[in-house]
N, CA, C and O atoms as a MOPAC input file, in Angstrom:
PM7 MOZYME 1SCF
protein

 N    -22.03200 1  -222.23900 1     8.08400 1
 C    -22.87600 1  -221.98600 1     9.23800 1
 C    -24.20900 1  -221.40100 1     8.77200 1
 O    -24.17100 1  -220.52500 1     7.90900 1
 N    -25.43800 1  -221.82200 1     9.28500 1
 C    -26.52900 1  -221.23400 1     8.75800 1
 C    -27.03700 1  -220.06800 1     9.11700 1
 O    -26.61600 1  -219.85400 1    10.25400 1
 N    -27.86600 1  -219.00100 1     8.69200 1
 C    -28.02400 1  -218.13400 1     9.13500 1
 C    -29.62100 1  -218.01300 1     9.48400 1
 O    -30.28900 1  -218.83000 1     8.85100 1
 N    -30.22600 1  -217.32900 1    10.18900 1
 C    -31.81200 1  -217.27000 1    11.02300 1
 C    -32.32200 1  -216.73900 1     9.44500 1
 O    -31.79500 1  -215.93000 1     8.68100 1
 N    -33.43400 1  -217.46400 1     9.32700 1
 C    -34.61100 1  -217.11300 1     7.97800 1
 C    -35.51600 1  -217.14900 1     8.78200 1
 O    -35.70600 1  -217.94600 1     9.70100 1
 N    -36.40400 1  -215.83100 1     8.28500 1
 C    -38.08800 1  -215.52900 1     8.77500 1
 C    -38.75200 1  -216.56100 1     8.02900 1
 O    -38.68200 1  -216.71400 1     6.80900 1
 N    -39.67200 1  -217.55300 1     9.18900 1
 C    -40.33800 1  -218.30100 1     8.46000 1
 C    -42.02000 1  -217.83700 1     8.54500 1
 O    -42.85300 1  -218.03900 1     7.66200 1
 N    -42.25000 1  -217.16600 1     9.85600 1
 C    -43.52100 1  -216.79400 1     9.69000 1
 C    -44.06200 1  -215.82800 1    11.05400 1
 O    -43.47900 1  -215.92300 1    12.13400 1
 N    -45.03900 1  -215.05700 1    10.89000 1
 C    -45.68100 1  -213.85100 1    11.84600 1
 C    -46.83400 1  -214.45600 1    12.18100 1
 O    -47.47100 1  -214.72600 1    11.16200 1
 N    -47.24000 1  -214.70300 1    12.92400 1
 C    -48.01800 1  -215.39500 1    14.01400 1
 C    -48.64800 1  -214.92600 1    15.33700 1
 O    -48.33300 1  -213.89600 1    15.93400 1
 N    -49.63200 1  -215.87100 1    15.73600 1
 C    -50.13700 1  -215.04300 1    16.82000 1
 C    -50.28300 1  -216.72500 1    18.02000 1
 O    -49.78000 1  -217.77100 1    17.61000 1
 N    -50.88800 1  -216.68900 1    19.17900 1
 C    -50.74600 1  -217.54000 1    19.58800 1
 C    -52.87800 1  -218.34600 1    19.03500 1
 O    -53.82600 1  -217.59400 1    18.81000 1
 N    -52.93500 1  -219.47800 1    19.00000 1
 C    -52.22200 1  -220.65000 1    19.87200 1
 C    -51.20800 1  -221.26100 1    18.63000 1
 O    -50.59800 1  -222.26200 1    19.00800 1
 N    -50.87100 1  -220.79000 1    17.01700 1
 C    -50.40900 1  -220.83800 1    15.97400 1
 C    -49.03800 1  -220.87800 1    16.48000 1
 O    -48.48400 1  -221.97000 1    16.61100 1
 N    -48.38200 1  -219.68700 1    16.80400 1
 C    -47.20900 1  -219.79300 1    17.43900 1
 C    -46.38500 1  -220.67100 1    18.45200 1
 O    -45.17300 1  -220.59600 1    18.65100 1
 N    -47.28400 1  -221.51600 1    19.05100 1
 C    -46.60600 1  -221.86800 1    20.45100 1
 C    -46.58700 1  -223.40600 1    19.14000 1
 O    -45.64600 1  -224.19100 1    19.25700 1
 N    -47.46400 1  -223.62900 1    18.20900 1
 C    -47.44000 1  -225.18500 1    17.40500 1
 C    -46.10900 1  -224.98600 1    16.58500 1
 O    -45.26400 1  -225.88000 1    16.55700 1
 N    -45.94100 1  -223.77700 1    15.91100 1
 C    -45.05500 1  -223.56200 1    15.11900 1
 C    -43.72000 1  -223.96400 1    15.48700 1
 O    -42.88500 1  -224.75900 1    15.05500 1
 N    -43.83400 1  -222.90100 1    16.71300 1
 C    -42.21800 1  -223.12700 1    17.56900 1
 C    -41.67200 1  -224.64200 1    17.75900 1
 O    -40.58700 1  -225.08500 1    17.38300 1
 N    -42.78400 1  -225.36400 1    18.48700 1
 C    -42.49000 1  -226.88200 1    18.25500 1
 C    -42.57100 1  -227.78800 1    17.16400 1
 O    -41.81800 1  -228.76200 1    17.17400 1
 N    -43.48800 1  -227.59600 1    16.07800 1
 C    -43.03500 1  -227.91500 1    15.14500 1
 C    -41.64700 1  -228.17600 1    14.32900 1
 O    -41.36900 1  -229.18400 1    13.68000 1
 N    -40.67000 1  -226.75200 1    14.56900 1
 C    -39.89100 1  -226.88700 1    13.92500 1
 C    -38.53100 1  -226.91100 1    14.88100 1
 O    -37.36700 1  -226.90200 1    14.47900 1
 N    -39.01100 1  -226.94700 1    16.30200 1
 C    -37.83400 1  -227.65500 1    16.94300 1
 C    -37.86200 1  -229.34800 1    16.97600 1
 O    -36.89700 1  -229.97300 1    17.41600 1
 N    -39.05800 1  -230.01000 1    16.46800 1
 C    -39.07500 1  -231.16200 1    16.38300 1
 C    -38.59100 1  -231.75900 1    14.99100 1
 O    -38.36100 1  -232.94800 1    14.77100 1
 N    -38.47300 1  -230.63300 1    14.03800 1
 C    -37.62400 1  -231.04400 1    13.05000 1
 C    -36.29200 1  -230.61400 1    12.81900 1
 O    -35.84000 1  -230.43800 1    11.68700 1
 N    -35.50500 1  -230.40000 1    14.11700 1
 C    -34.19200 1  -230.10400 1    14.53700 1
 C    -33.71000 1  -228.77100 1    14.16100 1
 O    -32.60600 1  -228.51200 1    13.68200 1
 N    -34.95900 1  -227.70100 1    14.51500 1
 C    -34.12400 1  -225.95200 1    13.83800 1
 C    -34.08900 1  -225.23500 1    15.48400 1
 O    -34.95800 1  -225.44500 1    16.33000 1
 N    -33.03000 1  -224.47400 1    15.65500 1
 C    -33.10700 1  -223.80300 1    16.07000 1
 C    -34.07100 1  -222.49300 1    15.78000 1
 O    -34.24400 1  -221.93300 1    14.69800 1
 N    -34.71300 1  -222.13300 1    17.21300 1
 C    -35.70000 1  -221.21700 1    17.12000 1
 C    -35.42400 1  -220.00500 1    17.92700 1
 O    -35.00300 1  -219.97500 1    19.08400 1
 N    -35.76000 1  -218.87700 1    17.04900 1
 C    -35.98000 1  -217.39800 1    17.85100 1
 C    -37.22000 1  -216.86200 1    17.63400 1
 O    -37.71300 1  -216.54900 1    16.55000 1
 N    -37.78100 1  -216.75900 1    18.92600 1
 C    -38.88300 1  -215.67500 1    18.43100 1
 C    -38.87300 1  -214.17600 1    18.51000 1
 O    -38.41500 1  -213.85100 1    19.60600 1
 N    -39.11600 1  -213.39500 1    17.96400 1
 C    -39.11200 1  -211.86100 1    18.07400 1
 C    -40.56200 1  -211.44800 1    18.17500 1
 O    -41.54400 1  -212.18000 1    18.05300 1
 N    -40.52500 1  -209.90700 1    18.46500 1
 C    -41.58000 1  -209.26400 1    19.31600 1
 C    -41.76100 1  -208.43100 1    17.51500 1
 O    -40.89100 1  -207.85900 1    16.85900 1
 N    -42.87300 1  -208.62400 1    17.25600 1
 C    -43.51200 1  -207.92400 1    15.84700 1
 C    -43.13800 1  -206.57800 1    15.90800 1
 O    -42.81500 1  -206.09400 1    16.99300 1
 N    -43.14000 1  -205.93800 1    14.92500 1
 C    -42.95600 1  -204.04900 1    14.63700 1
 C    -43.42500 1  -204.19300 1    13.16900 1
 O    -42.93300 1  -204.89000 1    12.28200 1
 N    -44.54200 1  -203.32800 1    13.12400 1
 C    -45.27600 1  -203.51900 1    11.34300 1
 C    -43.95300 1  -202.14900 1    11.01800 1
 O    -44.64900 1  -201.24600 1    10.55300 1
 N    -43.06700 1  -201.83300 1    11.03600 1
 C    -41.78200 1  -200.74000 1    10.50800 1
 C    -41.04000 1  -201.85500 1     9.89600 1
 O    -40.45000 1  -201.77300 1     8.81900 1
 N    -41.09400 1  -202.75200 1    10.53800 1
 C    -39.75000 1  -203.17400 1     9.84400 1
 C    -40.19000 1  -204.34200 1     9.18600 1
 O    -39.38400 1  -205.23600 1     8.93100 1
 N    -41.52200 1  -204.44100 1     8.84800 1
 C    -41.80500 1  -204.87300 1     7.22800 1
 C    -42.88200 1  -204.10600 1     6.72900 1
 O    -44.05100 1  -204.14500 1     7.11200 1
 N    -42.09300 1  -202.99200 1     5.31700 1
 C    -42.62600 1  -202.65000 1     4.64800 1
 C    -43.22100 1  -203.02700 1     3.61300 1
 O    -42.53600 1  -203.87400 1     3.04000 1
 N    -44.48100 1  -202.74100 1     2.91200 1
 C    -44.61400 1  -203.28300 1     1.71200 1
 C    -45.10700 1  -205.56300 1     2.48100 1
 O    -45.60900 1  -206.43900 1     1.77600 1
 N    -44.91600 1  -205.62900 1     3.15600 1
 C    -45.82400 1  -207.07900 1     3.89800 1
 C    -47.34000 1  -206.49100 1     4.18400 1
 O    -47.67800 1  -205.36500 1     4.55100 1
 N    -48.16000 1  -207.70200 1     3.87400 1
 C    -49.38500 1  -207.61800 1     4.71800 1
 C    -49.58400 1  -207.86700 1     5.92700 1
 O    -49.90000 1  -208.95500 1     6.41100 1
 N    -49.26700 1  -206.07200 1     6.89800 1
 C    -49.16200 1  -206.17500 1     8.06500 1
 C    -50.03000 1  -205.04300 1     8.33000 1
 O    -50.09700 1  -204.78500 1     9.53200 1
 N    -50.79600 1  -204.20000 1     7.48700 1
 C    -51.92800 1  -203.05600 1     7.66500 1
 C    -52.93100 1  -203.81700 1     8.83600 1
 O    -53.43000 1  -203.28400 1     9.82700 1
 N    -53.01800 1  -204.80900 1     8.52200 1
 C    -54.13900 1  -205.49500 1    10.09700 1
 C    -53.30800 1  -205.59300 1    10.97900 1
 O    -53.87200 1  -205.28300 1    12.02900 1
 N    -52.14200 1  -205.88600 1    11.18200 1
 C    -51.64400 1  -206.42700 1    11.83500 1
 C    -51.18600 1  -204.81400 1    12.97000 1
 O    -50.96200 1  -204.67100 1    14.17100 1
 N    -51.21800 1  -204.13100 1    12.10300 1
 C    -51.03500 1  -202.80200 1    12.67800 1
 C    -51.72800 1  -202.38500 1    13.96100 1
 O    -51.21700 1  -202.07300 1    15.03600 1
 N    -53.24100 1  -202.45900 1    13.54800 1
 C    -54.11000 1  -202.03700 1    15.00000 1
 C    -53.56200 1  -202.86400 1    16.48000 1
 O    -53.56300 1  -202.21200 1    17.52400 1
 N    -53.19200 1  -204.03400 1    16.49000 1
 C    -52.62700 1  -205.02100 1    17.42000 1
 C    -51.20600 1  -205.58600 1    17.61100 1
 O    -51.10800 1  -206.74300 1    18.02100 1
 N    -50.17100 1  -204.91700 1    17.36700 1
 C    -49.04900 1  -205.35400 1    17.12300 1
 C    -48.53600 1  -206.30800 1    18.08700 1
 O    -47.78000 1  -207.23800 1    17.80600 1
 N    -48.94300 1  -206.05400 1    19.12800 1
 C    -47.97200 1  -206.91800 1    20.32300 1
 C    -48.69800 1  -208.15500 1    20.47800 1
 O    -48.18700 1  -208.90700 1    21.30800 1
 N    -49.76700 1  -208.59200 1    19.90400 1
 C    -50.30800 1  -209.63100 1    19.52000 1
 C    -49.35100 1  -210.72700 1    18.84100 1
 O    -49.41600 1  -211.94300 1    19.02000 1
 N    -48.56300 1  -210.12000 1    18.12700 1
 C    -47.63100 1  -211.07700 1    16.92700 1
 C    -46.54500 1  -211.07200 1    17.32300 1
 O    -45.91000 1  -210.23100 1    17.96000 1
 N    -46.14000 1  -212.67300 1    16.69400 1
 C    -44.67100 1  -212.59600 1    16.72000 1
 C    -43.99800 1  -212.91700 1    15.35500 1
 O    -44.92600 1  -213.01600 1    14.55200 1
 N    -42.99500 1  -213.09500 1    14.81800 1
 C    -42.17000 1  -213.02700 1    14.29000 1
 C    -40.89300 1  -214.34300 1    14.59300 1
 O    -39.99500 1  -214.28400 1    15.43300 1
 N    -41.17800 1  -215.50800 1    13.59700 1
 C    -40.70100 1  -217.07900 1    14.19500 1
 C    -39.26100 1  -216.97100 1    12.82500 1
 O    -39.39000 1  -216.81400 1    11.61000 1
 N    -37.96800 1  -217.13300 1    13.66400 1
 C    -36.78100 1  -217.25100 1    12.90000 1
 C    -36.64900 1  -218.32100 1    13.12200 1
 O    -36.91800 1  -218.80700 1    14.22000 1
 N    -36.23000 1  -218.93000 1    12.20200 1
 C    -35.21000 1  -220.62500 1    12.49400 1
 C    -33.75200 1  -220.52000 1    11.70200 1
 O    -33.55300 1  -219.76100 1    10.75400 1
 N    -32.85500 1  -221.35000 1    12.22400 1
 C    -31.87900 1  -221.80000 1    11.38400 1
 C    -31.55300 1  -223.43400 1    11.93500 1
 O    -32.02900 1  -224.00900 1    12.91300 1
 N    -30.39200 1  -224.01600 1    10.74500 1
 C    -30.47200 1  -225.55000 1    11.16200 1
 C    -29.51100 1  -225.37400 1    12.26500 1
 O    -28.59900 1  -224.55300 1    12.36200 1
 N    -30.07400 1  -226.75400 1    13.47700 1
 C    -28.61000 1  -226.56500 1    14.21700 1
 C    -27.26100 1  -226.81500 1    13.94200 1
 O    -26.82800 1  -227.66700 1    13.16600 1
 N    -26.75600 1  -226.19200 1    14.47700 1
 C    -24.98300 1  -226.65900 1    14.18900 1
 C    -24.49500 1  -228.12300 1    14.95800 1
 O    -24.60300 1  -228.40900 1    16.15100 1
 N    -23.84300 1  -229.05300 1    13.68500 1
 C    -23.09000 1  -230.22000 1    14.11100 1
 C    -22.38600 1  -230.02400 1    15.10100 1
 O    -21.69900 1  -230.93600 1    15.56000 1

């Protein structure tokens, strides 16, 4: 069974291409709500002043 991999932190109109992007190449998608805490040590110091700006795009493959 596959498990959700971070593929990328994003903002919109990037995000809304992404999401379809990779449901058009058959992944299941989650998006999450950004927190620069819970990546340390990432280049997220910009990302800091604006957080709720970003999201945070998981995929895994779908299940047969």
């Amino acid at each position: 069974m596959s498990e959700w991999q971070q593929r990328n932190i994003t903002e919109e109109p990037r995000l809304s291409e992404l999401v379809e992007m990779y449901e058009d190449l058959d992944f299941d998608v989650k998006v999450e709500t950004f927190s620069p805490d819970d990546f340390p040590g990432e280049c997220s110091d910009c990302m800091k002043e604006d957080p709720g700006r970003y999201r945070v795009i998981y995929t895994k493959k779908k299940s047969e």
